[in-house]
Phi, psi and omega in degrees: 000136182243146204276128148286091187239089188276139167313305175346315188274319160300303166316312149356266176289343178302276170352285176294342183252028134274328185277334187274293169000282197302320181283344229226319208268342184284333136019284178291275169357094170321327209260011184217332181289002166244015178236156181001274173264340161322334198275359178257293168322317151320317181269330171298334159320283185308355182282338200297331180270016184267337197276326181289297174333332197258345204274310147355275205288334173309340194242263194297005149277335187084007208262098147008286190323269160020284193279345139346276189295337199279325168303293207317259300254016174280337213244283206254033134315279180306307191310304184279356163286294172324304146340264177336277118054280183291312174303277227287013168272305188213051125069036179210158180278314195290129186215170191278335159336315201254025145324264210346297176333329212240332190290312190281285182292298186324308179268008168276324164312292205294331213271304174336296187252056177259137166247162203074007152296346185213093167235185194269111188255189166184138181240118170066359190079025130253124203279143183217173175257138190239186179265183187198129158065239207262328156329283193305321187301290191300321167294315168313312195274353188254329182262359138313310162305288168351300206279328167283327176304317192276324178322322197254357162284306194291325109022258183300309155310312176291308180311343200246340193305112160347152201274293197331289194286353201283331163323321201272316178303315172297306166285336171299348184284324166296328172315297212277350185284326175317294200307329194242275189308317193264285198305334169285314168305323195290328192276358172241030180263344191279353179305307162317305201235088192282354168273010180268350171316292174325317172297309168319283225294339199280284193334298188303332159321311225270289184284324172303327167298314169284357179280312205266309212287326172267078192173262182321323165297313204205095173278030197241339133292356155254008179253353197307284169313307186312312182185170167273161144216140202249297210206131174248128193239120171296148157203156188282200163266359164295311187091043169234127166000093183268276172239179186206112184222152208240135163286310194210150188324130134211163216247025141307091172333168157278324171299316153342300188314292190309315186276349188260330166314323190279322170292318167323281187334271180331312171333296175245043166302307177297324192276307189291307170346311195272308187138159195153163156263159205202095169304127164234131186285146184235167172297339194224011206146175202222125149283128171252122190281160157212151178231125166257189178296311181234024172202152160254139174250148166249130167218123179265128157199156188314332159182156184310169194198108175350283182337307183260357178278333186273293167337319139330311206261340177316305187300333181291323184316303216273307170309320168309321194257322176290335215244327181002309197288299182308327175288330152308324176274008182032042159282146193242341137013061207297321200318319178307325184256005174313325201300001185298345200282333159288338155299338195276280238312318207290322193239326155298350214287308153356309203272125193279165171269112198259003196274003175237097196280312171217190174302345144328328195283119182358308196293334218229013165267189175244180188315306176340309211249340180328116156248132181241182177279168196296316188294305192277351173289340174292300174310285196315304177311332184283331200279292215225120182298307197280135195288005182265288194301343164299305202303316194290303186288009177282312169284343161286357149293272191299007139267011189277182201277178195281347196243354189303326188300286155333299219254344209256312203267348174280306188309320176288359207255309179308296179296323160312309189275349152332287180320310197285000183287339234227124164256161208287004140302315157280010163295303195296316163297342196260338194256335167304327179308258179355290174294358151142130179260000000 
């Protein structure tokens, strides 16, 4: 038998055996083999690289049969993209998206083994197989929908995407204009130039690795759409305030928080009693409560969610069972419960931070632009001469907690008045010592 191995075909398998690879390896990655809609996405990939593989091994066998199967399995590459798609928009498979699809994929399955729809050609003095008629229309027009459905997904994620996250984002967006605008312009120029087909299949490589590699890096970009989450909050059965910890900007205090949680609570006594989760609808969003033996949590977020309702209660538990003790002892202490933060990292980590909206924002200035009071600016000059170190700690103030400003100015008050205590023979002794040394 003799091998037909037309560059097409080569390009081909390359292509597809980079794309399964790349794909095969998000697997592994803890921090990604377990959600959702990746795992739908992962497979329309793989369908995709199953689908250039087999269209590959079709042009050097030359075998029909081959490129047959090598079409259906385009449908469900879409199929299973879309799906992916739809969870990380609104965290359910069903969408009116996947009509077409279905609309669609029926007569391209029938058309597929119609004969004379898939025959045998030459490009260039190489012989390959191609699409014919009503096929072609229709196969053109189904991987057009497709192509647009992810453009206008990826699209709406980079816009909506968190300043934190936004580098990652800027590159995953790049993923995707290779995989949709620069691989379709090249695939509908190849009609004309039919070796430009090869330069498609490389973009599309190109951008599906960069689409998996910022995907892996930062799965908090399949969480952007589906829903917000603002604040999640602790409380004892006492109703006071344990930990608090914020997503996004609010300018609620935790007791506020707490006490409106606790009229929620009174509310919804008979529901909360037995145990449970308990939606409460908000003008902008929704709480969601859970009651445990020894805490109540609260999570505000733009709307409900599986997702976040099973991640709620995990986390109360395991704060229930980490904290156990201090909670039997009614410390009330929030400082006590800081170590909680590994838990949100543990069961939160996926969900982005929305509290720093661009380089501007306080947290994220340097000393230079910082403002602080006029009294402690004073000190801070007196204290440290040198003008670079002044400029840090002054921005390492002002990213510190609201009262580090006070306590910081008590504290200079105290030791100051130390100081004046100390007599100036023993000044006179710390600075000969000093020199020297």
């Amino acid at each position: 038998m003799n091998l037909n191995w037309t560059p097409e075909a080569i390009v081909d398998l390359i292509v597809a055996i980079i794309i399964l690879s790349a794909s095969i390896l998000t697997y592994i990655a803890p921090k990604t083999k377990k959600i959702k809609s990746l795992f739908y996405l992962r497979l329309g990939i793989m369908f995709m690289g199953i689908f250039l593989l087999l269209e590959g091994f079709s042009f050097i066998f030359g075998s029909i049969l081959l490129n047959q199967i090598h079409t259906i399995t385009i449908f469900f590459a879409a199929l299973f993209t879309l799906i992916g798609i739809n969870y990380t928009m609104k965290e359910n498979f069903l969408s009116i998206n996947l009509i077409p699809i279905l609309c669609l994929g029926i007569p391209l399955v029938y058309l597929t083994f119609q004969p004379g729809m898939i025959v045998h050609s030459s490009e260039y003095g190489y012989p390959t197989i191609i699409w014919r008629d009503l096929l072609f229309i229709v196969g053109n027009i189904f991987q057009f929908y497709v192509a647009c459905a992810v453009f206008y997904w990826g699209l709406k994620t980079w816009i909506n995407a968190p300043f934190l996250i936004k580098r990652d984002a800027n590159f995953f967006m790049i993923g995707i204009i290779f995989v949709v605008p620069i691989t379709f312009s090249i695939y509908f120029f190849s009609y004309w130039i039919p070796s430009l087909i090869l330069l498609a299949d490389i973009t599309l490589a190109l951008g599906l690795i960069i689409f998996m590699v910022f995907i892996l890096k930062e799965p908090k970009l399949l969480y952007i759409l589906p829903f917000t989450i603002n604040r999640i909050l602790i409380k004892d059965k006492q109703g006071y305030p344990l930990f608090d910890h914020d997503w996004s900007e609010s300018n609620i205090d935790e007791m506020m928080f707490t006490g409106f949680i606790n009229a929620v609570q009174l509310m919804s006594e008979e529901v909360m009693n037995i145990g449970g989760l308990v939606n409460i609808n908000l003008e902008e969003g929704i709480l969601i409560l859970y009651e445990s033996e020894l805490v109540t949590v609260g999570l505000v977020a733009s709307k409900t969610s599986k997702l976040l309702r099973e991640s709620l209660v995990n986390f109360s538990n395991e704060f229930q069972q980490f904290f156990r003790r201090e909670l039997k002892k009614s410390i009330r202490d929030m400082s006590a419960y800081e170590p909680a933060y590994f838990l949100i990292d543990k069961y939160f980590s996926n969900f982005p931070f929305r509290i720093i909206p661009s380089k501007s924002h306080p947290l994220l200035l340097s000393g230079k632009y910082a403002e602080i009071p006029l009294e402690l600016e004073d000190k801070l000059k007196y204290i440290f001469t040198d003008g670079q170190e002044y400029e840090y700690i002054k921005s390492e103030i002002l990213k510190s907690p609201i009262y580090t400003t006070e306590e910081f100015l008590n504290l200079y008050e105290e030791l100051s008045i130390e100081t004046d205590r100390i007599p100036k023979e023993d000044f006179n002794e710390l600075n000969e010592e000093k020199d020297k040394e």
